[in-house]
Legacy VTK file of the C-alpha trace (Angstrom):
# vtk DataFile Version 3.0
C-alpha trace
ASCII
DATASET POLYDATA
POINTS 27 float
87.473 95.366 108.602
86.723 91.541 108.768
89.361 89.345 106.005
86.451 86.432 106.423
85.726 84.325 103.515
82.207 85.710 103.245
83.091 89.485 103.821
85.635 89.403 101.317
82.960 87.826 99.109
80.636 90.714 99.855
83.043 93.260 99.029
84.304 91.852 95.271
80.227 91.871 94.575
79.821 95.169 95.314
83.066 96.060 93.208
81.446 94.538 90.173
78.466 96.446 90.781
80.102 99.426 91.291
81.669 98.778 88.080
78.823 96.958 85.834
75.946 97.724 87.060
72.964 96.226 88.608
71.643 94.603 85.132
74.941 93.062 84.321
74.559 91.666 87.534
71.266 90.347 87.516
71.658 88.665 84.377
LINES 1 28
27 0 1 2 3 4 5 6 7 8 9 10 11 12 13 14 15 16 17 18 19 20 21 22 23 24 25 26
């Protein structure tokens, strides 16, 4: 699992996805 900057990044979007939704993100 790679702790970089941009990985991390990549995994708190895909939490708030998981969680909101692809609209919410969109928006």
């Amino acid at each position: 699992m790679e702790l970089s900057s941009g990985g991390f990044h990549g995994v708190l979007v895909v939490g708030f996805v998981a969680e909101h939704g692809v609209e919410d993100v969109a928006a």
